[in-house]
C-alpha positions, 0 to 999 in steps of 0.5 A, spaced: 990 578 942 993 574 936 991 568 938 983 571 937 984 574 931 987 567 928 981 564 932 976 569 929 979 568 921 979 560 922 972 560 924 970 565 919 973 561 913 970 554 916 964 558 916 964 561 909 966 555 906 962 550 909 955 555 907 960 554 900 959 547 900 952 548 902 951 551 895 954 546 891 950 540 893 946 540 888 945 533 884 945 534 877 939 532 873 939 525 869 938 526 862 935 521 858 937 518 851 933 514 845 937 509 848 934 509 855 928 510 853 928 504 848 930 500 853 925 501 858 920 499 853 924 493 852 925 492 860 917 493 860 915 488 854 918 483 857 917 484 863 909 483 861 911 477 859 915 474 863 910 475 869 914 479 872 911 485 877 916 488 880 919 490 874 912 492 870 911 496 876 917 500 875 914 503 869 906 504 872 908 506 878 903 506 884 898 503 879 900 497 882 893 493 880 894 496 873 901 491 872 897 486 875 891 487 869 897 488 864 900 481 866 894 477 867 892 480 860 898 480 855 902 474 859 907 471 854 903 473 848 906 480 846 911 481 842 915 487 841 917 489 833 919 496 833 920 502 837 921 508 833 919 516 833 922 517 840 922 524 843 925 526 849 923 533 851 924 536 858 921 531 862 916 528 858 919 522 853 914 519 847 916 513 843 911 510 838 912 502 839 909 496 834 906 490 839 903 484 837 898 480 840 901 473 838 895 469 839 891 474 836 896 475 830 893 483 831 899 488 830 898 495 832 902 501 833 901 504 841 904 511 843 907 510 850 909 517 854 913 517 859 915 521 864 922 522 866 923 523 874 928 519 877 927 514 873 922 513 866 914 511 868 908 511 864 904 517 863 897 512 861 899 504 863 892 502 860 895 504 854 898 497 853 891 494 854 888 498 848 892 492 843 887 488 846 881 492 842 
């Protein structure tokens, strides 16, 4: 009879504290900073001028035919000067970024707006393209 009663209270406590472990399992969300969210736009930036896909498509997401048209239209020719106005507000994060278009010698402000998962991604990547106009 002891030896039921002491099988019994093991089990329970196996359980009970295995349902606990269930409970806490939990990952914490990933908070993003100014810091990140300035690095991302360099990453992106480079990435455009680099030609590099992989990374562009980071940031668009399954847009991949829009990282295309973005590398195929700003390659090598788009020059970051200034992120500022950088606000991370739940799971939206905005900066304001001063690009310029080399060949052109066109400067232009562009909002980007990102959205922040696992990692930051482009709300509107064709926004990029608006330093064209």
């Amino acid at each position: 009879m002891r030896r039921v009663l002491i099988l019994i209270l093991l089990l329970l406590s196996v359980i009970l504290s295995g349902c606990n472990l269930l409970q806490n399992t939990e990952t914490p969300k990933k908070t993003v900073t100014e810091q990140d969210v300035r690095d991302a736009v360099t990453e992106l930036i480079n990435g455009i001028n680099d030609g590099n896909t992989e990374v562009v498509q980071k940031y668009v997401g399954a847009a991949s035919p829009i990282a295309e048209s973005l590398i195929e239209k700003l390659k090598g020719n788009v020059k970051l000067s200034n992120v500022r106005d950088i606000s991370v507000q739940g799971t939206n994060a905005q900066a304001t970024v001063t690009l310029e278009v080399v060949p052109l010698k066109v400067s232009k402000d562009v909002t980007l707006n990102f959205n922040v998962a696992d990692v930051l991604q482009l709300n509107s990547p064709l926004g990029l393209l608006s330093i064209l106009l």
